[in-house]
Structure formats: structure tokens, C-alpha cells
LOVEXVO-722396 format. One record per residue: residue number from 1; residue in three letters; x, y, z of N, C-alpha, C in turn. Coordinates in steps of 0.05 Angstrom, whole numbers, padded with zeros to 5 digits, always signed. Each point is the difference from the previous one (the first is absolute). Layout:
// residues N
  pos  code      nX      nY      nZ     caX     caY     caZ      cX      cY      cZ
  NUM   ALA       X       Y       Z       X       Y       Z       X       Y       Z
...
END
This chain:
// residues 263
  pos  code      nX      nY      nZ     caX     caY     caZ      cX      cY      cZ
    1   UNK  +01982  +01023  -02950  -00023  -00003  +00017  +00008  -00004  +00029
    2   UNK  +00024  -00017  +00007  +00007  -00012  +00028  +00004  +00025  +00002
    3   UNK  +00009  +00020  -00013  +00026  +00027  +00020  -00025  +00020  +00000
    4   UNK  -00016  -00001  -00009  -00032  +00016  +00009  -00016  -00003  +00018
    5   UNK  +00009  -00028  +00008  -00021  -00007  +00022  +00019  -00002  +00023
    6   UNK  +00029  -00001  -00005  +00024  +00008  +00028  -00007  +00025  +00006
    7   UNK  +00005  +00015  -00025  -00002  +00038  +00009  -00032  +00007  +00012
    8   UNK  -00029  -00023  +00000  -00014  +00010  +00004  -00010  -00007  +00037
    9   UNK  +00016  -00035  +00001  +00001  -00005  +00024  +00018  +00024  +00019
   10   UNK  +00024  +00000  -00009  +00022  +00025  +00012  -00017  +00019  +00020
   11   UNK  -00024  +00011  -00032  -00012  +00029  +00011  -00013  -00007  +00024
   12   UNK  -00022  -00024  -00008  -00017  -00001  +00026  +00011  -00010  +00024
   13   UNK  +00025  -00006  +00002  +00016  -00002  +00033  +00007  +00027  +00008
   14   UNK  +00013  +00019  -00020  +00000  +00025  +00008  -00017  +00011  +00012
   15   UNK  -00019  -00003  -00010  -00029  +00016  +00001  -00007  -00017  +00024
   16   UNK  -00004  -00020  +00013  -00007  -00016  +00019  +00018  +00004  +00023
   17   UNK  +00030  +00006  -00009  +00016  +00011  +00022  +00000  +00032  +00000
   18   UNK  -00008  +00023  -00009  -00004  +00024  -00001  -00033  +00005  +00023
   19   UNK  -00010  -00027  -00003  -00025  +00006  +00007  +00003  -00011  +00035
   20   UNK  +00020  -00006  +00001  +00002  -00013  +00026  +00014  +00013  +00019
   21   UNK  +00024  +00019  -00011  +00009  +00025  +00012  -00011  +00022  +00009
   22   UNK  +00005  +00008  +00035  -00025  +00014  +00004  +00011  +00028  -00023
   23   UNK  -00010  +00022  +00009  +00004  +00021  -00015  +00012  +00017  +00020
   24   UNK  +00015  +00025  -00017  +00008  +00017  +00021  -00010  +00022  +00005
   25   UNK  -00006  +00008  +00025  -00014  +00020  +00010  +00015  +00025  +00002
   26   UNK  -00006  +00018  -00023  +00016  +00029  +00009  +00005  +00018  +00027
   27   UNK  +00027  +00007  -00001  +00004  +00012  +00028  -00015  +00024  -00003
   28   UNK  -00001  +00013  +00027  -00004  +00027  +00008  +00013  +00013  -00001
   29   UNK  -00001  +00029  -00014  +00014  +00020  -00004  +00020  +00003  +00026
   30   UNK  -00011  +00002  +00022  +00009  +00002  +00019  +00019  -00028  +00008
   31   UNK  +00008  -00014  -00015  +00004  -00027  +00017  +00032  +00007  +00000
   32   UNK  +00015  +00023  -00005  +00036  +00009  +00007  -00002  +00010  +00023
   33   UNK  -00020  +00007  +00012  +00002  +00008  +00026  -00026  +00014  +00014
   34   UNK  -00006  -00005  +00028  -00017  +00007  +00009  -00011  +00034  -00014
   35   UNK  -00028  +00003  -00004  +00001  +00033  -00001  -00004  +00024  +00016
   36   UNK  -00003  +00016  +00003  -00007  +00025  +00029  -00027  +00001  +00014
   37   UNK  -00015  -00028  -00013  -00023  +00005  +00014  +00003  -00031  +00011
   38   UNK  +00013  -00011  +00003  +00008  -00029  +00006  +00001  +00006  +00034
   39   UNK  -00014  -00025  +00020  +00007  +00013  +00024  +00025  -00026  +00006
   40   UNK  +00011  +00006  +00024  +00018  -00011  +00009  +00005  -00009  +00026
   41   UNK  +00011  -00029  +00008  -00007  -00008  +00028  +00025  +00007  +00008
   42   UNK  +00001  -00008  +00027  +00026  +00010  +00018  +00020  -00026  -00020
   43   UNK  -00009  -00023  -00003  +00020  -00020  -00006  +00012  +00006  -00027
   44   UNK  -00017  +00020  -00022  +00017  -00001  -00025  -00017  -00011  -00014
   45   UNK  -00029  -00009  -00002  -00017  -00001  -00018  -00019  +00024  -00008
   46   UNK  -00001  -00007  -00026  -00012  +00035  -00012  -00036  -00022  -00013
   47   UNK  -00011  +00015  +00012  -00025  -00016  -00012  -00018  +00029  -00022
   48   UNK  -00021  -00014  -00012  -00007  +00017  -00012  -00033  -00016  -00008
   49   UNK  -00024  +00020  +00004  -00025  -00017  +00000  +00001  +00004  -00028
   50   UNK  -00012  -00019  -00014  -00005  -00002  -00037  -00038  -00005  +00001
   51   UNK  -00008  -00006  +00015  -00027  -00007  +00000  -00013  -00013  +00030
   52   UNK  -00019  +00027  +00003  -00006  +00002  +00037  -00020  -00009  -00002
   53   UNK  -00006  -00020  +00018  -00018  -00024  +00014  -00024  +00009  +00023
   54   UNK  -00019  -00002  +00009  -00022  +00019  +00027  +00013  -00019  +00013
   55   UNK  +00020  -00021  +00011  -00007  -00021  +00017  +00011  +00004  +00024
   56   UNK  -00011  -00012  +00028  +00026  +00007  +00015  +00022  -00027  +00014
   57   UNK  -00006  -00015  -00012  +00019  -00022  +00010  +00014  +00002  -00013
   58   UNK  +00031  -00009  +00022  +00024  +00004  -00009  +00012  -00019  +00000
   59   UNK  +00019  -00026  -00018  +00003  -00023  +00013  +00030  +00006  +00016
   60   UNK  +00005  -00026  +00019  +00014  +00003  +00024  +00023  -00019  -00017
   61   UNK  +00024  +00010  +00018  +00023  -00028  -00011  -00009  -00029  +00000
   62   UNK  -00014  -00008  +00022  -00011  -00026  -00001  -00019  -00006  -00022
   63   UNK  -00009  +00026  -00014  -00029  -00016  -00015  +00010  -00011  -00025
   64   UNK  -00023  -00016  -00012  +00011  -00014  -00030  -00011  +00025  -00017
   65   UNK  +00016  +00003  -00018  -00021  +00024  -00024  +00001  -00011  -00026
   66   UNK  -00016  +00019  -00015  +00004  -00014  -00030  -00007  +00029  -00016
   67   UNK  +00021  -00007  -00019  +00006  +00027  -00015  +00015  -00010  -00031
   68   UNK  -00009  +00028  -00008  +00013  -00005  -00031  +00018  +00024  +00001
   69   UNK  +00027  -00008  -00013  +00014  +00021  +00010  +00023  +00001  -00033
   70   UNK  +00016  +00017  -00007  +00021  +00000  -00015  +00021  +00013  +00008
   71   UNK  +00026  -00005  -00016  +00036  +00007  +00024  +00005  +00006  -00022
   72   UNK  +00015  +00023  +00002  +00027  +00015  -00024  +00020  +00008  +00013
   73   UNK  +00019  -00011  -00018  +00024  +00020  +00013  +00003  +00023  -00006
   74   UNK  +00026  +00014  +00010  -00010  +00035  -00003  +00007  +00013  -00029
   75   UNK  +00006  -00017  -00024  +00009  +00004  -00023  -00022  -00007  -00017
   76   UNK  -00026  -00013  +00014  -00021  +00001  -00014  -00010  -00030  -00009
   77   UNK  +00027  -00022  +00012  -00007  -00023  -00016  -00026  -00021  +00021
   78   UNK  -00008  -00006  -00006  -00026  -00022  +00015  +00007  -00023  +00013
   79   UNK  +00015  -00011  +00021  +00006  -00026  +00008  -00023  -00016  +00006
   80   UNK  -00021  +00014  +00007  -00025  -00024  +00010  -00022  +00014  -00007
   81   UNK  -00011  -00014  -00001  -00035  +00008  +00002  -00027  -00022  +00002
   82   UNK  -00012  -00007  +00021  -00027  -00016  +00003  -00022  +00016  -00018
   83   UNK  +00011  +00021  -00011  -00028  +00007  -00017  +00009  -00010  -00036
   84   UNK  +00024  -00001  -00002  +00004  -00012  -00028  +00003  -00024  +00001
   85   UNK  -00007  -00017  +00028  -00003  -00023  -00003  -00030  -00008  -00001
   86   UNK  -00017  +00021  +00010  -00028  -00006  +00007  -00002  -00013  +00021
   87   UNK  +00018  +00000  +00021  -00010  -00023  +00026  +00012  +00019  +00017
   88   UNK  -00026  +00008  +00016  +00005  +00011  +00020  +00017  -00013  +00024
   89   UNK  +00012  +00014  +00031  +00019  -00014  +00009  -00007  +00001  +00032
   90   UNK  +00005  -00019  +00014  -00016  +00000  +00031  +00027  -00008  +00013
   91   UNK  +00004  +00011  +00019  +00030  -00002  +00015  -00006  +00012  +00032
   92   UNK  +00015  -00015  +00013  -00002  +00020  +00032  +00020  +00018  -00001
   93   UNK  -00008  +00025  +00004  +00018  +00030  +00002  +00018  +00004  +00010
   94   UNK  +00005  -00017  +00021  +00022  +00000  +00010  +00028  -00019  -00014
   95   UNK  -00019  -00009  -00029  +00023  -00018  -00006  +00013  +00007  -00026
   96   UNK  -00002  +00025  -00002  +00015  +00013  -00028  +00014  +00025  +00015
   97   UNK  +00020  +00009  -00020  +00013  +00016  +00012  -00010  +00026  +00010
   98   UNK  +00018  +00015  +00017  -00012  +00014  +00022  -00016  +00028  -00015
   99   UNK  +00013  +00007  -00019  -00011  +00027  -00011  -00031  -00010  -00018
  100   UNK  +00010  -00028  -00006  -00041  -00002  -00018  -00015  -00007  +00040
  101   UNK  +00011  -00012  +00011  -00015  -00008  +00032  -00011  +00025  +00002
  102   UNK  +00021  +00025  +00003  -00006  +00014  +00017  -00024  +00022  -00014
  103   UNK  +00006  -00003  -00031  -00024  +00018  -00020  -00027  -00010  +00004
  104   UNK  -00002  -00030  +00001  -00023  -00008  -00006  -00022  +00005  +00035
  105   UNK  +00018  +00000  +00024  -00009  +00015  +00020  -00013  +00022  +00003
  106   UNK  +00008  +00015  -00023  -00014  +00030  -00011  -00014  -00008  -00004
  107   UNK  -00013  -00016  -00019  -00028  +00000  -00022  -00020  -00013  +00014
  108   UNK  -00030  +00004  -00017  -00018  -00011  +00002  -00015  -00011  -00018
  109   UNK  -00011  -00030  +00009  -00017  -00005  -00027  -00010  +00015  -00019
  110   UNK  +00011  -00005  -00022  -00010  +00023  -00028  +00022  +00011  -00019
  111   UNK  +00024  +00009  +00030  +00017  +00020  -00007  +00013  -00006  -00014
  112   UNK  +00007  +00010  -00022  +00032  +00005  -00014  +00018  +00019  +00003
  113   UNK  +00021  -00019  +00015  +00025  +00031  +00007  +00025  -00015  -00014
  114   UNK  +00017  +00030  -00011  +00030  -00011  +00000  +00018  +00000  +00023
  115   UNK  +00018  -00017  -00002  +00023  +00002  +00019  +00023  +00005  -00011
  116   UNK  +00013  +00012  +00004  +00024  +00006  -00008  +00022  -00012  +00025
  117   UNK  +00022  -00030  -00004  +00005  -00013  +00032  +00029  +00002  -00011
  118   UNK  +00013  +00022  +00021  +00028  -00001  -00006  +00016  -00031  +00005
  119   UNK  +00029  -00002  -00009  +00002  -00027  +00005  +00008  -00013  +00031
  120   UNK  +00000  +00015  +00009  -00002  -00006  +00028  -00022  -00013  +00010
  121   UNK  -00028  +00012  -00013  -00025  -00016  +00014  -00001  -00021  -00025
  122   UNK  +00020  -00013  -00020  -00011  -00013  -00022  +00025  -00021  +00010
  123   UNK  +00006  -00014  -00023  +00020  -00009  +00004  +00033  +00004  +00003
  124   UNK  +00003  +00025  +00016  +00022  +00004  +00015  +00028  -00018  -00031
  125   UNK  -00005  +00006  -00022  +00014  +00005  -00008  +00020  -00042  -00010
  126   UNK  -00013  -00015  +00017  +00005  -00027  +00004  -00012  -00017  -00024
  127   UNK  -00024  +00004  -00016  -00004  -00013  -00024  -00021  +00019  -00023
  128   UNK  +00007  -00005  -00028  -00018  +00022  -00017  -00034  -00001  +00011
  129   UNK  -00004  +00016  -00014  +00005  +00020  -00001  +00004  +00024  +00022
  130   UNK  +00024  +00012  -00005  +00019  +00022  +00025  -00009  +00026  -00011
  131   UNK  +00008  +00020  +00027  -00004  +00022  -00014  -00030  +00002  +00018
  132   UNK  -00017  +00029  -00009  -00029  +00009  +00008  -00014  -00021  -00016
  133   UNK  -00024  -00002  +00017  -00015  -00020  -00020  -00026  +00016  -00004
  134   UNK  -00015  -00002  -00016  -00023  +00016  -00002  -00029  -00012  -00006
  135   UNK  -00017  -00007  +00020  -00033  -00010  -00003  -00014  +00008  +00000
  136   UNK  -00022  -00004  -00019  -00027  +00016  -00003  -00014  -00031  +00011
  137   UNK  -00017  +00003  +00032  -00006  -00016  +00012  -00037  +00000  +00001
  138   UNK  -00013  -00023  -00011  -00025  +00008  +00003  -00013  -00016  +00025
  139   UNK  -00009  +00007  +00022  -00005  -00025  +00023  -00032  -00006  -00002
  140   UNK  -00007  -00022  -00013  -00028  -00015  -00004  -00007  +00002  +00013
  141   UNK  +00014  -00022  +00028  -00019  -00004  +00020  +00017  +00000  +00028
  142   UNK  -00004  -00017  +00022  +00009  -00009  +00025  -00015  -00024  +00001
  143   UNK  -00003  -00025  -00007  -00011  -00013  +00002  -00002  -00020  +00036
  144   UNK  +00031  +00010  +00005  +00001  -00011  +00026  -00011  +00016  +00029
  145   UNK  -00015  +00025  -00014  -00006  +00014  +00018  -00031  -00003  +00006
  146   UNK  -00011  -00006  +00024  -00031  -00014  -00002  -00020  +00027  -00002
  147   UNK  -00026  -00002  -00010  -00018  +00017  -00003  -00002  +00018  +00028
  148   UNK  -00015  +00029  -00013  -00002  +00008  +00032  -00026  -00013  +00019
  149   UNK  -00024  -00020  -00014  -00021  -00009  +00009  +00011  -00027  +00007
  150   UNK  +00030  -00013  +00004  +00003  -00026  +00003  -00015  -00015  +00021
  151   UNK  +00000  +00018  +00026  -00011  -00013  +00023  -00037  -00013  +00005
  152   UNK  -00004  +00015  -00022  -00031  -00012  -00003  -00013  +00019  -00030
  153   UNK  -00026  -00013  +00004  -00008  +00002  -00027  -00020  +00025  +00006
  154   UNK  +00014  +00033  -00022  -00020  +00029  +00004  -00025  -00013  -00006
  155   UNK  -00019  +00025  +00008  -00017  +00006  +00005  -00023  -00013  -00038
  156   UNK  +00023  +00015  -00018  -00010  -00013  -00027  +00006  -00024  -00013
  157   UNK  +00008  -00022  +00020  +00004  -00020  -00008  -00017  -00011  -00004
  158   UNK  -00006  -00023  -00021  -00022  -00013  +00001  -00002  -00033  +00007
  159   UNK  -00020  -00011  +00018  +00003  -00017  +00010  -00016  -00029  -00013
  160   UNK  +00012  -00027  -00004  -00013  -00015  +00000  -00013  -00014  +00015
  161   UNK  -00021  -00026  -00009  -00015  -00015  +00019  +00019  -00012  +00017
  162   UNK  +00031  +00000  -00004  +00015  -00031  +00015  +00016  +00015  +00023
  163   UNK  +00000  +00027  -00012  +00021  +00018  +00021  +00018  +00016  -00024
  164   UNK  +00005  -00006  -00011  +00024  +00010  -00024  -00011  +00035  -00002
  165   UNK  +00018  +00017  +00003  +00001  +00032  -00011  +00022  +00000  -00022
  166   UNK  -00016  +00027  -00011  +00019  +00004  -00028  -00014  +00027  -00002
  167   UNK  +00021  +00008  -00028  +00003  +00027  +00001  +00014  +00000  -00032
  168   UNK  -00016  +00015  -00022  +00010  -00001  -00021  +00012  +00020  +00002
  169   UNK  +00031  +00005  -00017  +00021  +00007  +00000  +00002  +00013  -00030
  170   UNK  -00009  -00011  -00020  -00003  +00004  -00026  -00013  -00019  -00011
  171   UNK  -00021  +00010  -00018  -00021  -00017  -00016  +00013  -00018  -00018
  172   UNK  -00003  -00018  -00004  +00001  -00013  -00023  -00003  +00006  -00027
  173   UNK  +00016  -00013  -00028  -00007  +00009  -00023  -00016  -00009  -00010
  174   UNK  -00014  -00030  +00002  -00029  +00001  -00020  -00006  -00020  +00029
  175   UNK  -00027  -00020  -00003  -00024  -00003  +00015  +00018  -00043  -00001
  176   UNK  +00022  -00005  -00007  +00006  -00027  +00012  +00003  -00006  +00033
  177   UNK  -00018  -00014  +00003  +00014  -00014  +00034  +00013  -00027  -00005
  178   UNK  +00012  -00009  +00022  +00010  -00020  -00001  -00022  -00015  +00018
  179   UNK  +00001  -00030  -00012  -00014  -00020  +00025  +00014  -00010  +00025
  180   UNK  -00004  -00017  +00014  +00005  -00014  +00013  +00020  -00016  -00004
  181   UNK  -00003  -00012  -00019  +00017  -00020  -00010  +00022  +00018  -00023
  182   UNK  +00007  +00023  -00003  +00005  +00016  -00026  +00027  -00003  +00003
  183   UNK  +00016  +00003  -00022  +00031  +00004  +00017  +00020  +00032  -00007
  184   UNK  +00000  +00014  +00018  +00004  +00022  -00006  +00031  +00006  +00000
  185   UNK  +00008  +00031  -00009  +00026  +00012  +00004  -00007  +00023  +00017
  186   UNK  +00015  -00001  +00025  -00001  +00034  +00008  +00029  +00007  +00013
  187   UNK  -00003  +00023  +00001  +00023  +00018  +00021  -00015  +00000  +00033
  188   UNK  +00004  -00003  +00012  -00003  +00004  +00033  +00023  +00008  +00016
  189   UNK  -00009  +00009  +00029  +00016  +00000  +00016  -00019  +00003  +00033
  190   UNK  +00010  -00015  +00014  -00017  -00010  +00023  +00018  +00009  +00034
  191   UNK  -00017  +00020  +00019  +00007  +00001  +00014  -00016  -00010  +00033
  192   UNK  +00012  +00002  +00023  -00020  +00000  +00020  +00000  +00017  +00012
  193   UNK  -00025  +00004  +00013  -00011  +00026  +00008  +00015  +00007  +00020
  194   UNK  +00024  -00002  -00003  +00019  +00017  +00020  +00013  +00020  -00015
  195   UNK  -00003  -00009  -00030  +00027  +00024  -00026  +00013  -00017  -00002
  196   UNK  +00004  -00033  +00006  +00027  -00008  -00008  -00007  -00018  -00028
  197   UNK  +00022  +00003  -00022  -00009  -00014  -00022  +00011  -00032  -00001
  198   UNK  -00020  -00020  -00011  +00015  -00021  -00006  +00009  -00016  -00010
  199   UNK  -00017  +00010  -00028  +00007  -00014  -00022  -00015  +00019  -00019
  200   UNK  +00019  +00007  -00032  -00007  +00013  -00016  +00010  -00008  -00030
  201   UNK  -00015  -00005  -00019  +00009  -00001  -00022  +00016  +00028  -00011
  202   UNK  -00012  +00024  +00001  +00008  +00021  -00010  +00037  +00004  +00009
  203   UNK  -00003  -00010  +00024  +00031  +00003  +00016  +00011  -00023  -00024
  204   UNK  -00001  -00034  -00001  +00006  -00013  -00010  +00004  +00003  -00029
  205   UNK  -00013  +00024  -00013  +00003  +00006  -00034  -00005  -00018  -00025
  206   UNK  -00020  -00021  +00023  -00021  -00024  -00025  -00025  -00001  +00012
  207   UNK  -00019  +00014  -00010  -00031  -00017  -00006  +00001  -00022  +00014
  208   UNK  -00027  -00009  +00015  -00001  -00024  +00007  -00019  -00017  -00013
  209   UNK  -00002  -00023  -00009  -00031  -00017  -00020  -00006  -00025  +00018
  210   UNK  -00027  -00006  +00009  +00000  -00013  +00010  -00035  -00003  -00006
  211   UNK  -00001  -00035  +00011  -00030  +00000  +00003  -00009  +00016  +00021
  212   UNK  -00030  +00005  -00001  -00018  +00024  +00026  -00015  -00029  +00018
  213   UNK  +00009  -00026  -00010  -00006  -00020  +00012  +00017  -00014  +00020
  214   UNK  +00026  +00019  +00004  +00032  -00014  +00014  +00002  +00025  +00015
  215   UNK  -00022  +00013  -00001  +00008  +00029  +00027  -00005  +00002  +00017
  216   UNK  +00004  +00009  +00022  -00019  +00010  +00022  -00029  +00014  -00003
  217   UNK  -00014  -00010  +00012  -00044  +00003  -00011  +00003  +00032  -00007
  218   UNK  +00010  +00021  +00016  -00006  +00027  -00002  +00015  +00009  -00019
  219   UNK  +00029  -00015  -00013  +00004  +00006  -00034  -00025  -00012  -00023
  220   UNK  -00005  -00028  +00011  -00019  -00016  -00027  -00028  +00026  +00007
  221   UNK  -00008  +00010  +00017  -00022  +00017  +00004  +00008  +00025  -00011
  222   UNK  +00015  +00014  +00009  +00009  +00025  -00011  +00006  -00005  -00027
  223   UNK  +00017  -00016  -00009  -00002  +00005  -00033  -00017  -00001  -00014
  224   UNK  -00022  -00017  +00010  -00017  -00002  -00017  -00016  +00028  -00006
  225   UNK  +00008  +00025  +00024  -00023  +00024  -00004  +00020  +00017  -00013
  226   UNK  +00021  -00011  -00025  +00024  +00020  -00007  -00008  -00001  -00028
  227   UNK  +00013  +00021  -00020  -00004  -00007  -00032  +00026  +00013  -00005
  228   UNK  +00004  -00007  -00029  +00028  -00005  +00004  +00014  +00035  -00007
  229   UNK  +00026  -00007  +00010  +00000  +00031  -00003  +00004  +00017  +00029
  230   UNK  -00025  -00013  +00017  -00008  +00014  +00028  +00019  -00008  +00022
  231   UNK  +00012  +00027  +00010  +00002  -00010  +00028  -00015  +00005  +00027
  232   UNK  +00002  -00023  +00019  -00017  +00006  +00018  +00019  -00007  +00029
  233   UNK  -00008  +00009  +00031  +00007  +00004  +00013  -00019  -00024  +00021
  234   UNK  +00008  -00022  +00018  -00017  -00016  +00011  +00014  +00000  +00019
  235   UNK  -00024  +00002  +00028  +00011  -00004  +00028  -00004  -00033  -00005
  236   UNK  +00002  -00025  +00006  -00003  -00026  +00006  -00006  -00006  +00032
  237   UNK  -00018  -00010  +00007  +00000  -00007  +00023  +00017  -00028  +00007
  238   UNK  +00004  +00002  +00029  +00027  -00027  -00002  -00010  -00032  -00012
  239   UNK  -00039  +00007  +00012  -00013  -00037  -00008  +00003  +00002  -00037
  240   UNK  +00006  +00031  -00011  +00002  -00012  -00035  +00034  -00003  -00005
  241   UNK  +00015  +00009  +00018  +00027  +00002  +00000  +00017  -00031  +00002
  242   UNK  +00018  -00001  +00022  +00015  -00017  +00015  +00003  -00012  +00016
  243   UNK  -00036  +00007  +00010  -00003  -00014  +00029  +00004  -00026  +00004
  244   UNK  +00010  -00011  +00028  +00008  -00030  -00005  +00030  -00007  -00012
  245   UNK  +00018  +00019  -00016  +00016  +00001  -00008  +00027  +00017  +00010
  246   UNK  +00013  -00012  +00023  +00019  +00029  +00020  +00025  -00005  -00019
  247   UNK  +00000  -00011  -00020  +00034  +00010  -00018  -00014  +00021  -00012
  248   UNK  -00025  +00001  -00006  -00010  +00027  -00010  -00010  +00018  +00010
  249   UNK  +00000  +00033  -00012  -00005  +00030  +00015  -00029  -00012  +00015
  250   UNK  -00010  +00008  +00016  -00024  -00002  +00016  -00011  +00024  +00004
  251   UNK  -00028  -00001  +00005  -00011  +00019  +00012  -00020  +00011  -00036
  252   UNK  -00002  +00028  +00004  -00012  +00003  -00022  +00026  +00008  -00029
  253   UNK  -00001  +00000  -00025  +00017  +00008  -00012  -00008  +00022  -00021
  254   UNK  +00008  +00012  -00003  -00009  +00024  -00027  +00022  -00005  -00025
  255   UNK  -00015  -00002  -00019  +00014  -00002  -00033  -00011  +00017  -00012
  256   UNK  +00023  +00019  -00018  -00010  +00012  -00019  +00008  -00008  -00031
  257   UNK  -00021  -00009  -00016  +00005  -00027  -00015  -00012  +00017  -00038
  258   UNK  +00016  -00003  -00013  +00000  +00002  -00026  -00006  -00018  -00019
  259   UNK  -00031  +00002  -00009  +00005  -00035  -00022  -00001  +00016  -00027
  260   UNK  +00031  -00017  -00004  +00003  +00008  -00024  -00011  -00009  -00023
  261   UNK  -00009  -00029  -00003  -00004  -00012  -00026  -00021  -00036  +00026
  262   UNK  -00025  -00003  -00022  -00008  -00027  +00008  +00011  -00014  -00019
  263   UNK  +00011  -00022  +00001  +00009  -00015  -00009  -00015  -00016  -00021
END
């Protein structure tokens, strides 16, 4: 009986460590080498679109992005992947090597392209994985890049009694609001009406939970007109903002804010 219930514990660590390993993502036929329809930059990157995007922003070396991406080497084997981990990945572009920097400069929200980055634009050969490296790159978003309405609130914004504009972004999945007092989870990211960003969860890669009672009035107001699910877009005026407060952004602020779950 003890050596039945060893061999049965055994299984379920297997099975609990099998389940914890991401999976591996098959290469592309193409992943030994660029193919004839692959284009090519002056530096020695061969890109290739896998799935075209309408968008036209492009992020810049300075911007933060967030992408789900997977790497093979040219024999087919998988060294990484944010999609067999399920966690997408937010990084400034300028801070990975030059052939993913210089690919993801190509793309646009939506897009999926490969790169094909000789090792010159990869790791020059100094730590594994050496050799061409090969990414199927999907770019989510730019989160550090501000809306094109940052500087004030369009024409379809809609306005409250206190001053607060907003702008739904995507509906919500069923009919919960949060109260006043509620304590929520969302994704945000907050700029001032100049384009400059200043704080963002999505850059940071955690959710934020907090009471709607510990915020600034134009979050405890705005969430309350959110359900969950929804994102929405809010100009803040500075009296619901930070006014009175010069360690903090001033003036008016715009968030574009995701509630994920009321608490």
C-alpha cells in the first residue's frame, strides 16, 4: 500500500512539474534561413511581415513596448518564448539587442513580423544563444507612447458635472461598477498633456489594487462610470488631479485605465 501511494504521489509531482513547464512552440519552416521574399536592411536584418496591422504608429528607441514574442535558433530549437509562458513582455527598445531594436521599429501595433538577426545585431557571438537568432515578434502595444487626443479632450468626449472627460475605449463585460469605497484591480498608464508619460502599470508588468477611496477624486469618479472588463480614456482636470501637490505632474492629466476585476 505505502509503494502505491509513493508511485501515486511520484505521478502527481510529475504531472504538477510537466504542468509548470512552458511548452514548446514549433519553429518555422523558414527558421534555417531567411526566404526570397524576406526583405532586408542595410545592417543585415532580414524581416518578414507574418500578420499586417492598419496602424500607423511606429515605436521609437526611446518608447516602452509590450509584446509577445518567441526565439529559435537556426536548427529549430526554442530558447525563449513570453507566449509559452503566457506573460506578455514590456521593455524599452532600445534596451534589447540591436537586430530585435531595430525590427520592432518596423512594426505596428497589431503586427506580427519575423526577424531573422544575424549575430552581429544579436549577441555578437559573447553568450548563448550564438549564431542567427530567429523571432516571430507580436507588438501589443506602445504604452509609453501618449494618445493622439492627449492635449485635450475630442469633440466625443463625454463630460461630467465636476469637469472630468472620458472616452470609452472598450465596453465592459457584464453591468458591475465599482463604488466609491470599492477596491479595485486595473492596468493604467497616465500622461500630461504634453505626450510625456509618468507612470504606468502596463510598463511596470503588475496590475495595480487599490481602494477608489486613496485616489485622486477624478480616479474615485471615473471608476465608478467603468464595468469591469472596460477600458476607458479620462482627461482629469488639475482641481481632480494634484493640484496643491508640486512633487506631483500638474496641470491637467489623461489616463487610459483598464479595470480589470472589483474586488
Amino acid at each position: 500500500m505505502r509503494s502505491c501511494i509513493l508511485a501515486f504521489v511520484h505521478l502527481l509531482i510529475a504531472a504538477s512539474l510537466l504542468a509548470q513547464t512552458p511548452s514548446t512552440i514549433p519553429a518555422p519552416s523558414d527558421v534555417a534561413a531567411p526566404p526570397s521574399d524576406a526583405t532586408k536592411t542595410p545592417s543585415g536584418l532580414a524581416t518578414k511581415v507574418v500578420k499586417a496591422a492598419s496602424g500607423n504608429d511606429h515605436p521609437t528607441k526611446d518608447d516602452i513596448v509590450t509584446v509577445h514574442y518567441t526565439g529559435w535558433k537556426t536548427d529549430g530549437t526554442m530558447f525563449d518564448s513570453s507566449v509559452a509562458r503566457k506573460a506578455p513582455m514590456s521593455f524599452r527598445v532600445s534596451g534589447v539587442i540591436a537586430g530585435f531594436s531595430e525590427g520592432l521599429q518596423m512594426m505596428v501595433v497589431g503586427e506580427t513580423r519575423r526577424l531573422w538577426i544575424p549575430e552581429s545585431l544579436a549577441y555578437k557571438g559573447q553568450r548563448e544563444p550564438k549564431g542567427m537568432l530567429v523571432f516571430d515578434v507580436e507588438l501589443l502595444g506602445i504604452p509609453s507612447k501618449a494618445p493622439a487626443d492627449v492635449k485635450a479632450p475630442p469633440a466625443d468626449a463625454m463630460k461630467t458635472a465636476s469637469g472630468l472627460a472620458y472616452k470609452v475605449l472598450q465596453p465592459g463585460i457584464n453591468a458591475r461598477h465599482p463604488r466609491a469605497n470599492s477596491e479595485v484591480t486595473v492596468h493604467y498608464t497616465g500622461w500630461t498633456t504634453d505626450g510625456r508619460m509618468f507612470d504606468s502599470s502596463v510598463v511596470q508588468g503588475k496590475p495595480a489594487t487599490f481602494s477608489l477611496g486613496g485616489v485622486i477624486p477624478g480616479w474615485t469618479e471615473g471608476l465608478q462610470l467603468m464595468a469591469e472588463g472596460g477600458k476607458m480614456r479620462f482627461w482629469i482636470p488639475a482641481k481632480l488631479a494634484y493640484e496643491g501637490q508640486p512633487s506631483r505632474p500638474q496641470g491637467m492629466l489623461v489616463f487610459d485605465v483598464e479595470l480589470i476585476k472589483i474586488q
